[in-house]
N, CA, C and O atoms as a GROMACS GRO file, in nm:
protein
  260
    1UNK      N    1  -5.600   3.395 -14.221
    1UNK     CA    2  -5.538   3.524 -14.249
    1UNK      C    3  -5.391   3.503 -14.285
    1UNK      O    4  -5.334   3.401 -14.247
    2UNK      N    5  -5.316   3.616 -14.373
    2UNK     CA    6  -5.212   3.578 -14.428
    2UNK      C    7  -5.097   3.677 -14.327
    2UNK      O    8  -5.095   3.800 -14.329
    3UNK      N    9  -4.990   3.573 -14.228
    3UNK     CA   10  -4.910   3.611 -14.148
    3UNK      C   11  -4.820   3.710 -14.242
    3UNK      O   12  -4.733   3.774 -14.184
    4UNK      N   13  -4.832   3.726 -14.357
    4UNK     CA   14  -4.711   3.808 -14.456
    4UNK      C   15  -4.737   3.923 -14.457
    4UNK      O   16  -4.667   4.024 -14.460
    5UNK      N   17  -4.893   3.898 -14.451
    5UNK     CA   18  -4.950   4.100 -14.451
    5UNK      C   19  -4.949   4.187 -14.320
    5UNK      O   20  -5.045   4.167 -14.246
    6UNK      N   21  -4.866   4.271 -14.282
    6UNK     CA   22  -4.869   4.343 -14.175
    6UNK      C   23  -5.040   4.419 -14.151
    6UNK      O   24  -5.077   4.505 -14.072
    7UNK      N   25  -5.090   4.367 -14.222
    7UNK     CA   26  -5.289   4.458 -14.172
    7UNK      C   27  -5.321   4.292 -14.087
    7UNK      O   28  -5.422   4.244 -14.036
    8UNK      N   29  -5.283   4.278 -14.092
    8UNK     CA   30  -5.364   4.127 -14.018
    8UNK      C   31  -5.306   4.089 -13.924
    8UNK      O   32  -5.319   3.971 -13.891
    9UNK      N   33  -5.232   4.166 -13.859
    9UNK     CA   34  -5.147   4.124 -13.717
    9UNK      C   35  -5.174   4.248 -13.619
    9UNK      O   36  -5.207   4.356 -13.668
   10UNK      N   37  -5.164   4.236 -13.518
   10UNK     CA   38  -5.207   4.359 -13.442
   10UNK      C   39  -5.172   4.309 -13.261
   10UNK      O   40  -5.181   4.194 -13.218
   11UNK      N   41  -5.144   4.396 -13.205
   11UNK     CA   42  -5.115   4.370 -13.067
   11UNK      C   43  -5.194   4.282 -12.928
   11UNK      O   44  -5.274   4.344 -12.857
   12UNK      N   45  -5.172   4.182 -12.909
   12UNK     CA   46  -5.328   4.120 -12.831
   12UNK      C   47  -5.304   4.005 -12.929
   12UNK      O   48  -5.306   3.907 -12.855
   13UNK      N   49  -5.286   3.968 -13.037
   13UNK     CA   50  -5.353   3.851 -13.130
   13UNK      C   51  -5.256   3.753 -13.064
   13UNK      O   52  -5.151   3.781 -13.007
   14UNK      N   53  -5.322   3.608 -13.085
   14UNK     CA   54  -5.286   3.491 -13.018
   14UNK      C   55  -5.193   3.456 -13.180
   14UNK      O   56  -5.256   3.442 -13.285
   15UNK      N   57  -5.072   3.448 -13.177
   15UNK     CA   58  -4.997   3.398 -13.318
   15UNK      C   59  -4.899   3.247 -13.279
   15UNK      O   60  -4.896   3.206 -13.163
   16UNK      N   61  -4.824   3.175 -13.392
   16UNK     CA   62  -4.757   3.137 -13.392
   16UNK      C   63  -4.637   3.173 -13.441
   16UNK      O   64  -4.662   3.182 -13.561
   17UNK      N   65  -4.477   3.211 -13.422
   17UNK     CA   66  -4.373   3.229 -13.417
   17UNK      C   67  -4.263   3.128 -13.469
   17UNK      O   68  -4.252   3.025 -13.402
   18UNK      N   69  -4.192   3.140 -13.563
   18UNK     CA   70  -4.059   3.073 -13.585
   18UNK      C   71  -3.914   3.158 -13.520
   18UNK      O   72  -3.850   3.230 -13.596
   19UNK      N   73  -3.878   3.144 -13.398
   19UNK     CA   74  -3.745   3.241 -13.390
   19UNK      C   75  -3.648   3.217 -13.457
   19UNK      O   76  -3.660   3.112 -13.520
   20UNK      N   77  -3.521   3.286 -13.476
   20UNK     CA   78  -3.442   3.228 -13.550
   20UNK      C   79  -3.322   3.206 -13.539
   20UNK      O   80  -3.227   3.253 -13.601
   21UNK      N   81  -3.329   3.096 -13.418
   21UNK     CA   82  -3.280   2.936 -13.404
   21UNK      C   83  -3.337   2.866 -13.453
   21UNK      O   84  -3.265   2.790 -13.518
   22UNK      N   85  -3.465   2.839 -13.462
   22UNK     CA   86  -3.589   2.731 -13.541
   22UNK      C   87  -3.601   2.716 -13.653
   22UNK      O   88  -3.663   2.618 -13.695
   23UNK      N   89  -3.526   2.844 -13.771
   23UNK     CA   90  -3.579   2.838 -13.851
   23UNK      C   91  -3.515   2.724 -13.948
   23UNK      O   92  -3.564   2.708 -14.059
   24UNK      N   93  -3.433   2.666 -13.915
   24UNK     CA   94  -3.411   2.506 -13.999
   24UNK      C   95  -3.479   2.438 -13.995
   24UNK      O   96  -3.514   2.377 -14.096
   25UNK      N   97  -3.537   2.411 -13.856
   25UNK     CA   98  -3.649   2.287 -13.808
   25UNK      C   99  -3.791   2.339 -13.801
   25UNK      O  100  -3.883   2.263 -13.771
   26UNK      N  101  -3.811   2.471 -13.829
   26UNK     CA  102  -3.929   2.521 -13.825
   26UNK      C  103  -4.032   2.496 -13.727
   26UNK      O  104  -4.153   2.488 -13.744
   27UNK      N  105  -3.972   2.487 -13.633
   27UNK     CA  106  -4.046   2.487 -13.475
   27UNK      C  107  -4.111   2.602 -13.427
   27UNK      O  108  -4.052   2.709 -13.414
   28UNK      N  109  -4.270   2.578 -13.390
   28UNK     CA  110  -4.285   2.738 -13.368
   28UNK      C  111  -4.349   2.740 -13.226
   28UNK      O  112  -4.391   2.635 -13.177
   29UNK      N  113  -4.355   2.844 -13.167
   29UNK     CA  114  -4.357   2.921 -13.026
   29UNK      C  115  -4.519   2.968 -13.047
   29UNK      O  116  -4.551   3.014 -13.157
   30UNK      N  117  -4.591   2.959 -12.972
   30UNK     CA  118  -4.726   2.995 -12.927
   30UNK      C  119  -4.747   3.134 -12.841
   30UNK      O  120  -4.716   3.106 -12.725
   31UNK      N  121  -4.774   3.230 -12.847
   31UNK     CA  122  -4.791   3.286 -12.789
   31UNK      C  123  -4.896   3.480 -12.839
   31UNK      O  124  -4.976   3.495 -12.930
   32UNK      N  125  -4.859   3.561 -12.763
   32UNK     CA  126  -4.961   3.676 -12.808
   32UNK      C  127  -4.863   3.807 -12.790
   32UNK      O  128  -4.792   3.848 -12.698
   33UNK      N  129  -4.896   3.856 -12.929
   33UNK     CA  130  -4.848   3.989 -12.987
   33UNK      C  131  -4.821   4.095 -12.890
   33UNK      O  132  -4.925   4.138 -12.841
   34UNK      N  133  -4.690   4.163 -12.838
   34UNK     CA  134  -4.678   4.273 -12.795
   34UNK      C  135  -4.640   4.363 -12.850
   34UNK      O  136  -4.679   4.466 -12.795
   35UNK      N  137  -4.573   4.383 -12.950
   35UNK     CA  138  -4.557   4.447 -13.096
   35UNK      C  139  -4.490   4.404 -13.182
   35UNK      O  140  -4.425   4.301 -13.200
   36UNK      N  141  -4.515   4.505 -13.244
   36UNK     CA  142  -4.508   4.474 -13.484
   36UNK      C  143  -4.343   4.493 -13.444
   36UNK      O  144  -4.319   4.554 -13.340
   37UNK      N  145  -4.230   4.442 -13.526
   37UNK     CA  146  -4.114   4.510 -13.548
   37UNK      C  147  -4.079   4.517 -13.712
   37UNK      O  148  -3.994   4.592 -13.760
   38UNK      N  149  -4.143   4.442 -13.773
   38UNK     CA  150  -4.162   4.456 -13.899
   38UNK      C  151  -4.226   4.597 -13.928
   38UNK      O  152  -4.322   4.619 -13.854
   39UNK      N  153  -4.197   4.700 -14.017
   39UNK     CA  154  -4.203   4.834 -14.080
   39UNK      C  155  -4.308   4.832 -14.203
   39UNK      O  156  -4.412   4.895 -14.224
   40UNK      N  157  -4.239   4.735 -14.273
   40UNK     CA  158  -4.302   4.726 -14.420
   40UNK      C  159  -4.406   4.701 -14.412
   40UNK      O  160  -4.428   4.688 -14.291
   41UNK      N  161  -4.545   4.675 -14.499
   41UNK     CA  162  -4.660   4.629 -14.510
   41UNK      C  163  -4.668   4.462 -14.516
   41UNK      O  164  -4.759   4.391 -14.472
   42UNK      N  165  -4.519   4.416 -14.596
   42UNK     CA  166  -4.576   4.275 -14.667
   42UNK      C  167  -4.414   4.222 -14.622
   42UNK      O  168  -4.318   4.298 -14.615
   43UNK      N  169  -4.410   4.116 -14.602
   43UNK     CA  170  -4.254   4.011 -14.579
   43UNK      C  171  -4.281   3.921 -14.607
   43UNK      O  172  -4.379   3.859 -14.565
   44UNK      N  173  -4.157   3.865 -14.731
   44UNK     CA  174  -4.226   3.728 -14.798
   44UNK      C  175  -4.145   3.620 -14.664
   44UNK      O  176  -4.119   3.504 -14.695
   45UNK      N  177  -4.118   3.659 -14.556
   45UNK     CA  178  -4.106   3.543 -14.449
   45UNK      C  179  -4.188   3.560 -14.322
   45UNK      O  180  -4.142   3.524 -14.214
   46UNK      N  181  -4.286   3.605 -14.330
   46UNK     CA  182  -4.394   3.678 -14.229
   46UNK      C  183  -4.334   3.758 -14.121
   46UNK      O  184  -4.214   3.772 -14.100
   47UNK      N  185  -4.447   3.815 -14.046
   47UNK     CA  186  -4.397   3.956 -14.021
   47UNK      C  187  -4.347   3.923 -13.907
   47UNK      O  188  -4.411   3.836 -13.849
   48UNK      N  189  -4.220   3.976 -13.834
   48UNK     CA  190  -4.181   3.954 -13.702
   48UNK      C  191  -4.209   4.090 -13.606
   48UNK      O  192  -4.220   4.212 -13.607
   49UNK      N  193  -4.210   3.990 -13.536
   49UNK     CA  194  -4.305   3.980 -13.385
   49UNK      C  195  -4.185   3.988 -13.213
   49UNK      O  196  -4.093   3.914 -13.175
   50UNK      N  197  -4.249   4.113 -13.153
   50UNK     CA  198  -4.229   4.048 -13.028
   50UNK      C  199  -4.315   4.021 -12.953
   50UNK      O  200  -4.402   4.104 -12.928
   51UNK      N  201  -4.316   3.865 -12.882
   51UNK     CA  202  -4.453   3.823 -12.808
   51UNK      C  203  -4.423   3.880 -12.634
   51UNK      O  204  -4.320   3.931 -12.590
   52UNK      N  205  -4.511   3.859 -12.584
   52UNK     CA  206  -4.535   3.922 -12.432
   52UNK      C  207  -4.425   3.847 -12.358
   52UNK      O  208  -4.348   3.907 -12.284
   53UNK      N  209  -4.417   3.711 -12.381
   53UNK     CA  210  -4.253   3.617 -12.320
   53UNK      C  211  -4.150   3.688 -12.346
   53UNK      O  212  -4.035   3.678 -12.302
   54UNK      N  213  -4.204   3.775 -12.437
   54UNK     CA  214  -4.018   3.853 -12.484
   54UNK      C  215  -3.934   3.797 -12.609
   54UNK      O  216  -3.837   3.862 -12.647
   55UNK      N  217  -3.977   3.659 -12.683
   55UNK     CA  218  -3.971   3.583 -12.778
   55UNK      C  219  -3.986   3.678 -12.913
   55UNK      O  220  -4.079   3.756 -12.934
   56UNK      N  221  -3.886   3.657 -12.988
   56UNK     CA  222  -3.884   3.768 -13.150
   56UNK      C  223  -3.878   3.616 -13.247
   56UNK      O  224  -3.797   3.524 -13.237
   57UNK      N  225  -4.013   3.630 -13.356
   57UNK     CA  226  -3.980   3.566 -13.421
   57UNK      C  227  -4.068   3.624 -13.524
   57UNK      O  228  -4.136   3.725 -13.514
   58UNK      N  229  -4.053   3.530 -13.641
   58UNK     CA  230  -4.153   3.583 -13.721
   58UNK      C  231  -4.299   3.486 -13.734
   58UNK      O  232  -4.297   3.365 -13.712
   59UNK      N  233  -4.424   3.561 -13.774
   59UNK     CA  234  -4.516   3.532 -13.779
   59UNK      C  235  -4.555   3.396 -13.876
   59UNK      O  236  -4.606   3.421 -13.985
   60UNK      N  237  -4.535   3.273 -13.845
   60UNK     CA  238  -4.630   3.156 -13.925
   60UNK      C  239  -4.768   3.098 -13.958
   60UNK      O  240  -4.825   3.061 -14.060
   61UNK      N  241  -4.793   3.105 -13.843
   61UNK     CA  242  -4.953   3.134 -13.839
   61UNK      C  243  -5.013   3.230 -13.776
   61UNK      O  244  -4.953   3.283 -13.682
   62UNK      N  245  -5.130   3.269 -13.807
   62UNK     CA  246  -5.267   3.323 -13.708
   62UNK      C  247  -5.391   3.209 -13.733
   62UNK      O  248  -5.450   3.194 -13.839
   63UNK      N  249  -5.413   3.136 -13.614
   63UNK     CA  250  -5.501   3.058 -13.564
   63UNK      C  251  -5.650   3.113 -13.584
   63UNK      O  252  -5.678   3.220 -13.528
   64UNK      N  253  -5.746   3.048 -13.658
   64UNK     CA  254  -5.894   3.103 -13.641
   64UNK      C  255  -5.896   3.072 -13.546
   64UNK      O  256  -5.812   2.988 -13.513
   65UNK      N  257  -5.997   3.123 -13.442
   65UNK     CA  258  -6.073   3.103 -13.377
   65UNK      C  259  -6.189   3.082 -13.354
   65UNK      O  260  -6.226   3.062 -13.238
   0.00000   0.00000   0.00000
């Protein structure tokens, strides 16, 4: 699924995160969706996220399962 499109993220989902301190080294944070803060439908740097840790980053991956 494409982390850019705000229809494919949703509250509960297990994502990966770049915050942005990371985003030079592109290190990302594991964790699960507590809400959207992204507005728009589409962000060409994926959609940011606050996870349940309290962590704001934006969306890099969504993991199949």
């Amino acid at each position: 699924m494409d982390p850019k499109q705000r229809n494919n993220i949703h509250t509960g989902l297990r994502v990966f995160v770049v915050q942005k301190q990371d985003q030079r080294t592109g290190k990302e944070t594991e964790g699960v969706v507590a809400s959207i803060l992204t507005k728009s439908s589409y962000h060409p740097h994926g959609i940011k996220v606050r996870l349940e840790s309290g962590i704001v980053g934006r969306v890099s991956l969504i993991p199949s399962e």
